[in-house]
C-alpha positions in Angstrom: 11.5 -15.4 -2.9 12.6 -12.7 -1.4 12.4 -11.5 2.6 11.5 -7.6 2.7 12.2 -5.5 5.9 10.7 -2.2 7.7 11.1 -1.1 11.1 9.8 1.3 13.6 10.6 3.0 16.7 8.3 4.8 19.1 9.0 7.0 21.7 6.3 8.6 24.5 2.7 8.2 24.8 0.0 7.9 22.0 -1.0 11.1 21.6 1.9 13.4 22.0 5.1 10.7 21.1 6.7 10.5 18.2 8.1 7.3 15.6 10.2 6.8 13.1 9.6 4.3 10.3 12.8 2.7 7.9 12.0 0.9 4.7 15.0 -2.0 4.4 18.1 -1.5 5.0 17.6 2.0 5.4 16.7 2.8 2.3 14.1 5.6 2.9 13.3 6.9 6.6 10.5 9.3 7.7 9.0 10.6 10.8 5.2 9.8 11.7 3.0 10.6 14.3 -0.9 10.6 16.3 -1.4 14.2 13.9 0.1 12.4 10.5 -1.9 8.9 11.3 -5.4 10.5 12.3 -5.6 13.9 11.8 -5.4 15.6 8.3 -2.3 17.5 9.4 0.8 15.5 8.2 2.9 18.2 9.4 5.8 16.7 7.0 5.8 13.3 8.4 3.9 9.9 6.8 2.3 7.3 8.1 1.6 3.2 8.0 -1.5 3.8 5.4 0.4 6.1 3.2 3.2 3.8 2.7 0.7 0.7 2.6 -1.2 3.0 0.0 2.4 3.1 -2.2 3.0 -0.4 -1.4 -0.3 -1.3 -2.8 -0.2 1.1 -5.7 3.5 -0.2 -6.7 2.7 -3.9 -6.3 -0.8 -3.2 -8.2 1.2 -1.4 -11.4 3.7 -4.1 -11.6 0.8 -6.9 -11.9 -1.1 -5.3 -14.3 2.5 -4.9 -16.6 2.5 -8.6 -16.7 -1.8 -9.5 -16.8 -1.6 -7.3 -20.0 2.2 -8.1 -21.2 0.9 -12.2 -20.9 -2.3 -10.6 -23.2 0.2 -9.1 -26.1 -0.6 -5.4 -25.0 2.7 -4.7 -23.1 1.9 -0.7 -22.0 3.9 1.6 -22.6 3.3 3.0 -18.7 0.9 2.5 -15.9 0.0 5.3 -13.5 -1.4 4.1 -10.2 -3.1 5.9 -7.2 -4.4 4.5 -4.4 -6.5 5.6 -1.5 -6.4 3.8 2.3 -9.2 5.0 4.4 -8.8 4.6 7.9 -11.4 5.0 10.1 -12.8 3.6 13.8 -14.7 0.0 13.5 -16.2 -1.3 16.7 -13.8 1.3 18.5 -10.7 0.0 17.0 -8.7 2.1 14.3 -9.0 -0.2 10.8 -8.9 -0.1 7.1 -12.3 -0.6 6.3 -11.2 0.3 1.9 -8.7 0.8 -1.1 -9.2 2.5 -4.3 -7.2 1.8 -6.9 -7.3 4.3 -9.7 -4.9 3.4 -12.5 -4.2 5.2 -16.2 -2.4 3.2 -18.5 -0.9 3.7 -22.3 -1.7 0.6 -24.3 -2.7 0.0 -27.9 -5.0 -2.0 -28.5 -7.2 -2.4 -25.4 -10.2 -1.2 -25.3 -11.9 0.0 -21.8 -14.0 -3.3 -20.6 -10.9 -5.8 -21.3 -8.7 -3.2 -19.6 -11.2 -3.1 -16.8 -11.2 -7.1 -16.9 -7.1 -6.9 -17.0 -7.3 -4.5 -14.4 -10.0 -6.4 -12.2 -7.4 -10.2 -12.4 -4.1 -7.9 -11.8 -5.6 -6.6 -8.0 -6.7 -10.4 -7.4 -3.2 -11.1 -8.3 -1.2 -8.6 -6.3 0.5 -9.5 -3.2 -0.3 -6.5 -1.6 -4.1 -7.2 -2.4 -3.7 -10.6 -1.3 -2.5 -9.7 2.2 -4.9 -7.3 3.0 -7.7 -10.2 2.1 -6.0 -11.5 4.9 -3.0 -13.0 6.3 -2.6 -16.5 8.1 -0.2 -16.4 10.2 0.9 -12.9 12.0 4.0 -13.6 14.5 4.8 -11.3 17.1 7.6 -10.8 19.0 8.1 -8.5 22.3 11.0 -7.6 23.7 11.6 -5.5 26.9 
């Protein structure tokens, strides 16, 4: 399969430096910040949870296409939202939850198999699957 890439660079102290994150090849670029990571002032930058909240909502849509397609109800579209709350655990800034909310144009499903659909898709996506936890993280540092 396929190797993904994103980058970041930060410059000055936590509070008051900036960072700029790239998506691939430089694909899509944005500024983020202390304000745009833990404040509710984005201030026209993004952060890691926003794009991990995309990430998660893309990835999420795309499963529940194919639970539903391998079911005979191919949909016509899938709207997804998701929410990453970040907040301090033991001290240390972590995502503690994700909401997926999803709407989705399909003939003949009714509300409790599209729940079901919906319910197999997230155990199924590789976003959801990575935040249940990863097992092996490499790091590399470099002066």
């Amino acid at each position: 399969m396929a190797v993904r890439t994103g980058s970041a660079t930060w410059t000055g102290d936590l509070q008051d430096g900036s960072g700029r994150l790239v998506v691939g090849p430089r694909r899509w670029e944005s500024d983020y910040s202390f304000r745009s990571r833990f404040t509710d002032d984005a201030a026209g930058s993004t952060n890691p949870e926003e794009l991990l909240a995309a990430a998660h909502a893309g990835c999420f849509s795309m499963a529940l296409t194919h639970v539903l397609t391998q079911a005979g109800a191919v949909p016509r579209s899938i709207t997804t939202s998701a929410r990453v709350r970040l907040r301090p655990v033991d001290g240390v800034p972590t995502i503690d939850l994700v909401e997926l909310d999803t709407t989705v144009d399909v003939d003949g499903v009714d509300a409790e198999t599209l729940q079901a659909h919906a319910e197999a898709a997230e155990a199924g996506c590789a976003v959801s699957r990575a935040l249940a936890g990863v097992a092996e993280i490499r790091v590399r540092a470099a002066l």
